[in-house]
C-alpha positions in Angstrom: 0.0 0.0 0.0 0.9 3.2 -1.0 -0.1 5.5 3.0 2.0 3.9 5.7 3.2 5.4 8.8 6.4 7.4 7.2 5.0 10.6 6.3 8.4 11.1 4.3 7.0 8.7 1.5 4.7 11.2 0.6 7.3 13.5 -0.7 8.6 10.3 -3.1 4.8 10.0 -4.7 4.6 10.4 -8.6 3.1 13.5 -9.5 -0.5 11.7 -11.1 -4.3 12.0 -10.3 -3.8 9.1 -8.5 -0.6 10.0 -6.7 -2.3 13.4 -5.6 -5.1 11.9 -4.0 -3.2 9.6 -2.1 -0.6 12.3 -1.1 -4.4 14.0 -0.1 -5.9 11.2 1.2 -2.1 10.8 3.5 -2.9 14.5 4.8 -6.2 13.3 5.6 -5.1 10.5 7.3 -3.0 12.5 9.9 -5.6 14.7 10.6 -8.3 11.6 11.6 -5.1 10.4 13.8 -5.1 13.5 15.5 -8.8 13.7 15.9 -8.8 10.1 17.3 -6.0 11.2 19.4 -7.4 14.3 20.5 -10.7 11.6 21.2 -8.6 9.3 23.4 -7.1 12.2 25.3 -10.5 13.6 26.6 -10.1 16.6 24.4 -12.8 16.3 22.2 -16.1 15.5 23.0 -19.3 15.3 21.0 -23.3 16.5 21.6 -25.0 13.1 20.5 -27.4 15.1 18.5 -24.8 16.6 16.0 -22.5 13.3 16.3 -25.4 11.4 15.3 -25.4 13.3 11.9 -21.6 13.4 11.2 -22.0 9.4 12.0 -24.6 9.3 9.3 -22.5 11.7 7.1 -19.4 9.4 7.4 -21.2 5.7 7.2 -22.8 6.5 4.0 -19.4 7.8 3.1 -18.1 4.7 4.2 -20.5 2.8 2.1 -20.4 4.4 -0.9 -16.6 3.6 -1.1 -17.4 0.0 -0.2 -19.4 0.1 -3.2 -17.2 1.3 -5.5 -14.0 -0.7 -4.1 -15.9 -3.8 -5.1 -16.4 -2.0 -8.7 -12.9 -1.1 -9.2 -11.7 -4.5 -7.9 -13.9 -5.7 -11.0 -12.2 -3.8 -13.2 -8.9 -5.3 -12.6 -8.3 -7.7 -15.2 -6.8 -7.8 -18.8 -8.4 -5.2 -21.3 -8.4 -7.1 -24.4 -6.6 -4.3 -26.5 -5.5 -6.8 -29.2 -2.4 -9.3 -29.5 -0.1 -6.5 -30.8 2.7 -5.7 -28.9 1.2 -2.3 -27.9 -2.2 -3.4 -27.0 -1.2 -5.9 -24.5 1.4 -3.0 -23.0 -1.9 -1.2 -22.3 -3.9 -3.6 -21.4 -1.1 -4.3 -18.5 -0.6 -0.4 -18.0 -5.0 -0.1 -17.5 -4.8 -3.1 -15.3 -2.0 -1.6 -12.9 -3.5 1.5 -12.8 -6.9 0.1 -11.7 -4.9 -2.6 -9.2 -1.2 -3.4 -8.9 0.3 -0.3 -8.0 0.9 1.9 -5.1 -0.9 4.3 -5.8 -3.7 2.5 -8.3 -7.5 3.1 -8.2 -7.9 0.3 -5.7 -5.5 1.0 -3.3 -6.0 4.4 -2.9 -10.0 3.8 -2.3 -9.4 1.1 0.2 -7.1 3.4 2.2 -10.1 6.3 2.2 -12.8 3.8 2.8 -10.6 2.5 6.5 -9.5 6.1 7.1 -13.8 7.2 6.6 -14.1 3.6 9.1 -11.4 5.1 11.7 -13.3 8.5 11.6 -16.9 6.7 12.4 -15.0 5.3 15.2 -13.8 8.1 16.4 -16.6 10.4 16.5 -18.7 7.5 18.2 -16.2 7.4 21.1 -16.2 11.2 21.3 -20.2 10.8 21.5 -19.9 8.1 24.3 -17.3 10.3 26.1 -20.1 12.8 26.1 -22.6 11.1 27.2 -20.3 9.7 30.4 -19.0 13.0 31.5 -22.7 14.4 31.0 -24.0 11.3 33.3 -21.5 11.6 35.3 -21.9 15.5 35.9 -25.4 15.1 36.7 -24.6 12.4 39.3 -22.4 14.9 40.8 -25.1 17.6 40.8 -27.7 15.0 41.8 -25.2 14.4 45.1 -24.5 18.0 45.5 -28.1 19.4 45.5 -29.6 16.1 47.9 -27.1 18.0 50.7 -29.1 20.9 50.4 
């Protein structure tokens, strides 16, 4: 796969369609870290109303490039361009670009369908942390006020 953890590998991507949106998709990727770390950390928290709708937002996302992964992974097979020298040197060039290379169709859809999967995740935890710090502060109010 073309996204790992070195951020440096980025810089060594061709400069394509497909080699921008994965150097895109990479950015992307860091910033869904950092919201998932930011998550974890107790920094971010979400209303369950307005979660609910990013979490709607992001699953159909999510499904929609489910959807289309299993397309593309269709797609990957011989064209039949003709026996000639140069259509079976495009037929392998239209079957790499749709699967077989780093940066092909494929691989760069799989990577935004887990990082739209890690996002869901994260803005269901942030809704969960919500909704413990809001039972818990009510608890604490509920104790506070029964002293009174």
């Amino acid at each position: 796969m073309y996204v790992d953890d070195n951020p440096a590998s980025v810089a060594d991507t061709p400069v394509t369609s497909a080699g921008h949106a994965a150097t895109t998709l990479a950015e992307r990727m860091v910033d869904v870290a950092a919201l998932d770390a930011a998550v974890k950390s107790g920094d971010v928290i979400l209303e369950p109303e307005a979660g609910e709708r990013l979490l709607t937002t992001l699953r159909g996302q999510a499904d929609s490039a489910a959807e289309w992964l299993n397309r593309l992974r269709g797609m990957s097979r011989p064209v039949p361009l003709g026996t000639n020298w140069v259509g079976q040197a495009m037929s392998g060039k239209f079957e790499r670009r749709a699967d077989g290379e780093d940066v092909s169709f494929v691989n760069v859809l799989y990577q935004y369908h887990q990082m739209l999967v890690k996002a869901h995740d994260a803005v269901a935890e942030a809704i969960a942390r919500y909704q413990t710090s809001e039972e818990g502060s009510a608890q604490a109010f509920q104790r506070v006020s029964s002293k009174f």
